[in-house]
N, C-alpha and C positions, 0 to 999 in steps of 0.2 A: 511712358508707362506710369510714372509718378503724376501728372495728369490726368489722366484715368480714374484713376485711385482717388482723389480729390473731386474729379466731378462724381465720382459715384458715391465718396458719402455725402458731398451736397444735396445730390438727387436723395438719396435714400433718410435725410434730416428732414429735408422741405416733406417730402410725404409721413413721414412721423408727424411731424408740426403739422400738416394739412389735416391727417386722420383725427389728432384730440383735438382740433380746434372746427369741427366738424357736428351742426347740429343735429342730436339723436332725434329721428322720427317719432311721432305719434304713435307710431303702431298702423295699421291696415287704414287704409284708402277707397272709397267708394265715389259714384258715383250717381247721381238720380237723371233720368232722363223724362220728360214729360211731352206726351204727343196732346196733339190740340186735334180733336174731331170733331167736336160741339158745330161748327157749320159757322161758325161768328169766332171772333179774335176772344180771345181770354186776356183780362189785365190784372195786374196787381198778384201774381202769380206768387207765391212764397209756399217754399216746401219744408216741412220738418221730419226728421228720423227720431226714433224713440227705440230700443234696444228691452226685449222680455225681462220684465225681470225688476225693470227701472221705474219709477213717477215720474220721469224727466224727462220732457224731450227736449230735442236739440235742434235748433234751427240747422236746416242744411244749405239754401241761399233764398235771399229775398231780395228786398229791391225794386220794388216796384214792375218785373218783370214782365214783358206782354209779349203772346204767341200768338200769330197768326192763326186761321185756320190751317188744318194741312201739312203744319209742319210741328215742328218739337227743338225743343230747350232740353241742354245738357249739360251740367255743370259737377263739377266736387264738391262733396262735400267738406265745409271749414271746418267741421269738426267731427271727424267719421269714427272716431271710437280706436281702440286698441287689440278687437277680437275681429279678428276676418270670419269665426263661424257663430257669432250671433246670430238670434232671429230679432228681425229685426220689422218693424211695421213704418210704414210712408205716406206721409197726413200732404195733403195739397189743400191750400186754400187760393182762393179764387174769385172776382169778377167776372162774368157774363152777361151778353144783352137776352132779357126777355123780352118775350113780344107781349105779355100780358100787365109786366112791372115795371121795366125800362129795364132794371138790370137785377142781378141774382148774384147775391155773394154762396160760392159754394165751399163746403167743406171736404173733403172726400178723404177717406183711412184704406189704403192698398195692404197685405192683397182685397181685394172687393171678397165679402165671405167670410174669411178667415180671418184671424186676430193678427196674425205673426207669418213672415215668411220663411221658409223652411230656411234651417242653418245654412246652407253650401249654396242659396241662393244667387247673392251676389257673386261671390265667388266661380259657381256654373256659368252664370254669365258675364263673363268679362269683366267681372267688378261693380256693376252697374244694376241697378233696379232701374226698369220700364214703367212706366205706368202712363192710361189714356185717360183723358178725359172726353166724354162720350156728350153727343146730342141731348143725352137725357139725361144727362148732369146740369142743364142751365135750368 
């Protein structure tokens, strides 16, 4: 019995010790996903979030990134902010082949239209902003 007793305040130290030696989150987590439609590969992929309100965006990853056609890139964002209901707006910049120039650096600011995407956004979806890039973006 006096065993017991002993390992249970063992167990019960180590997770004290575990809990304050334990790094405090950022706050809320996002994600961007990017579909490639364009009909040709996208290179040099690099995505930014920017937050209502702010002059500052904030890279979300780069890297030199290349999408095939057809398919899509999803990553976290490295520095997704501390408010899960921000609105929040999603810059892609870009390489693609034109057939008139060789190639087309694009920029593009999601939602397409609208400045800012509604608060509960990311949140309604899984944590994650969508966004495509279209034929008529090269």
């Amino acid at each position: 019995m006096e065993e017991v007793k002993k390992s249970l305040v063992i167990v019960i130290l180590l997770g004290c010790v575990a809990s304050i030696s334990m790094p405090v989150t950022a706050g809320y987590e996002f994600s961007v996903k990017v579909i490639n439609k364009t009909g040709a590969m996208l290179a040099n992929v690099t995505v930014f979030w920017k937050a209502k309100g702010s002059g500052n965006q904030k890279t979300c990853w780069s890297g030199g990134k290349s999408i095939q056609n057809n398919n899509n890139y999803q990553r976290k964002c490295a520095d997704s902010g501390t408010k899960e209901n921000w609105q929040r707006q999603i810059r892609v910049k870009y390489v693609c082949p034109n057939s008139s120039s060789g190639h087309f650096s694009g920029d593009l600011s999601f939602p397409r239209g609208s400045n800012y995407y509604k608060r509960k956004h990311a949140s309604d979806n899984g944590d994650k902003y969508t966004v495509t890039v279209k034929a008529s973006d090269c």
